[in-house]
N, C-alpha and C positions, 0 to 999 in steps of 0.2 A: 760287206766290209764295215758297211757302220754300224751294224750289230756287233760286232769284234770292238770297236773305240769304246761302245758303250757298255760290253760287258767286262772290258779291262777298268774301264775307268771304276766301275761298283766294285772289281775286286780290290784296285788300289787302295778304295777307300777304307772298305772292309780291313785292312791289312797295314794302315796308317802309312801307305809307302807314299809320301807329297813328292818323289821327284816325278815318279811314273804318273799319279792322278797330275800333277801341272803338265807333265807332256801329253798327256792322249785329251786334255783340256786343251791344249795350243794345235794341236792336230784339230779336233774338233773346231775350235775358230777360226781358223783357214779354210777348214770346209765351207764353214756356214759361209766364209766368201767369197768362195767359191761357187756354191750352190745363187749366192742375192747376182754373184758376175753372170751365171749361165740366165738366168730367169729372166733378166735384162734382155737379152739374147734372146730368148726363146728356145734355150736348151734346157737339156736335163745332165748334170753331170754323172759320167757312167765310172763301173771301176777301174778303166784304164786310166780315166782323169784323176783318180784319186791316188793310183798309184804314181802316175807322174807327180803329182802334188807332193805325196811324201819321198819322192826322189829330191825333188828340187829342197827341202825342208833338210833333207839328210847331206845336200852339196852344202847348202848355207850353211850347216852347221859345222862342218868338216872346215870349212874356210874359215868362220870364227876360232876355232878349234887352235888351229895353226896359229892366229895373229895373236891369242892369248899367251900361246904357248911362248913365242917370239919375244914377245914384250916381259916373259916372266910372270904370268897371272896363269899359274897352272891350275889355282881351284877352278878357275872358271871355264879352263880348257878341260879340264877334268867333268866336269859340269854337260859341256859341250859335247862332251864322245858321250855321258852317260844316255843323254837325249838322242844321238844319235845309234845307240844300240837301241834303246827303246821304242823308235821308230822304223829302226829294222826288221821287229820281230811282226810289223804288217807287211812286209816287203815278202815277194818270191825269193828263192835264193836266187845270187846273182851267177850269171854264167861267169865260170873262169877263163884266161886267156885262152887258151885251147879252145874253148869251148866257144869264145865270141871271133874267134879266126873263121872256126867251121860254120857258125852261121851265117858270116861277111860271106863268107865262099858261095854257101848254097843259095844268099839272097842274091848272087850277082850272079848266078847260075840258072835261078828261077828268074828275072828279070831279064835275061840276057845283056846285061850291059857290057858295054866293050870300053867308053872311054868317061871321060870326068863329067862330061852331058849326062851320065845317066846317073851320077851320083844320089840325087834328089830321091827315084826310083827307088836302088837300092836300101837307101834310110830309112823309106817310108815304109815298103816292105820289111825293114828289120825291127820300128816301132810297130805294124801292125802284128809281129807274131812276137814278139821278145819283151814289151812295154812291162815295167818292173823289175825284170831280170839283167837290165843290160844301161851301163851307161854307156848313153850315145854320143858323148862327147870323144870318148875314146872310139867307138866304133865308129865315128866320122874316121875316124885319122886312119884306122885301118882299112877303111872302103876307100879313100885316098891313097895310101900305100896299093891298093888292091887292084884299081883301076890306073895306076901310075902315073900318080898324080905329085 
């Protein structure tokens, strides 16, 4: 993946496009704090962590997104979605409703969980096979609905 940031960022530049070189530049600087946070630690950061990284990059910005939008400052909400497509296109596709139903289904199938105790289980199970594809803020609420909760 970080071969991808860095051969986007050379073609940006090649191609004079500054929105796309400043975001895979701000991608890239969350890494590197990513990587000085894990080193502290005594980790290595892997590419689930990076995909979470630019989940949470692509929520922030959706939320800015909104409040621009709210207040009347559509450049900057305009601004806000172009970043957030741009950060997209390192993303897996995400699963569609349907599609994160059936997986809630088969992680609480594979788990065996029966009631809001197992919740935990099921989640973790749905980050270790679904991490990029899936926001799990929603797939809480449905492993909640699911376990009837």
């Amino acid at each position: 993946m970080r071969e991808r940031f860095t051969t986007m960022m050379k073609e940006a530049m090649k191609a004079g496009d500054r929105r796309r070189l400043d975001t895979v530049r701000m991608i890239q600087a969350a890494l590197k704090d990513k990587d000085i946070e894990a080193r502290g630690a005594g980790k290595t950061v892997s590419d689930d962590d990076i995909l979470a990284l630019l989940q949470k990059m692509v929520k922030s910005r959706q939320e800015s997104a909104d409040i621009y939008a709210k207040a009347g400052r559509e450049e900057l909400a305009q601004q806000e979605r172009e970043e957030i497509a741009i950060i997209n296109e390192f993303l897996p596709k995400q699963l569609s409703e349907e599609e994160s139903k059936a997986a809630v289904a088969q992680a609480i199938a594979e788990t065996g969980a029966t009631s809001m105790k197992d919740m935990g289980k099921v989640v973790a199970a749905l980050k270790a096979k679904y991490t990029g594809q899936m926001d799990f803020a929603r797939a809480s609420g449905l492993v909640k609905a699911a376990l009837g909760g």
